[in-house]
N, C-alpha and C positions, 0 to 999 in steps of 0.2 A: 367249319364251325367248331367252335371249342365245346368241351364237355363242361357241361354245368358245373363239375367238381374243380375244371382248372380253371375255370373263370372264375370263380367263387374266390379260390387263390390266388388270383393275377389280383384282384378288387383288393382283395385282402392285403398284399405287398406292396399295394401302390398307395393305398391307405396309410398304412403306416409308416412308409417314405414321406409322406407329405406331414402328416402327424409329428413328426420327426423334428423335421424340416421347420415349423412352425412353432416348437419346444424350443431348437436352437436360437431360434430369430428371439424369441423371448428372454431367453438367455443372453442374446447378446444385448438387448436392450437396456437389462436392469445391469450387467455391468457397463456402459455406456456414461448408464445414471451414475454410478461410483465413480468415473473418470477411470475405469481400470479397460486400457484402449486394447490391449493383449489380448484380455480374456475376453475383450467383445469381439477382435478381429478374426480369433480361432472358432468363435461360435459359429460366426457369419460365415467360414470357410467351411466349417462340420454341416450349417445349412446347405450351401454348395454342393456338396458331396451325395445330399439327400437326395437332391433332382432340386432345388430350388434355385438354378441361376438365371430364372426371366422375369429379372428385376426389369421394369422400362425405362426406367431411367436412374439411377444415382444409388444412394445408398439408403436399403427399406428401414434401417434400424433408426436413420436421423431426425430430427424433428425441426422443422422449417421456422425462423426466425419469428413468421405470421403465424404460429399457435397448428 
């Protein structure tokens, strides 16, 4: 069993991975909106990196023909 102090900190780092992770994705969405395809693909890559690559299917920033 962990120590209340390291678990407290493991919460805390996985938090802010995911926190992260979900800033990126935001970012790459509103460059998307601009048609600037670069700075959404290095978002989506810097999400990546955060621990978010268990997209199920396709690509999370895109927006489906059907709204």
């Amino acid at each position: 069993m962990m120590k209340d102090n390291v678990l407290e900190a493991v919460n805390n780092h996985i938090n802010a991975e995911i926190y992260s992770a979900y800033l990126y994705l935001a970012m790459a969405s509103y460059f998307d909106s601009l048609s600037m395809e670069g700075f959404a693909s290095w978002m989506k890559l810097q999400a990546q990196e955060e621990g978010y690559p268990h997209w199920s299917s396709g690509d999370p920033c895109s927006v489906s023909e059907n709204g």
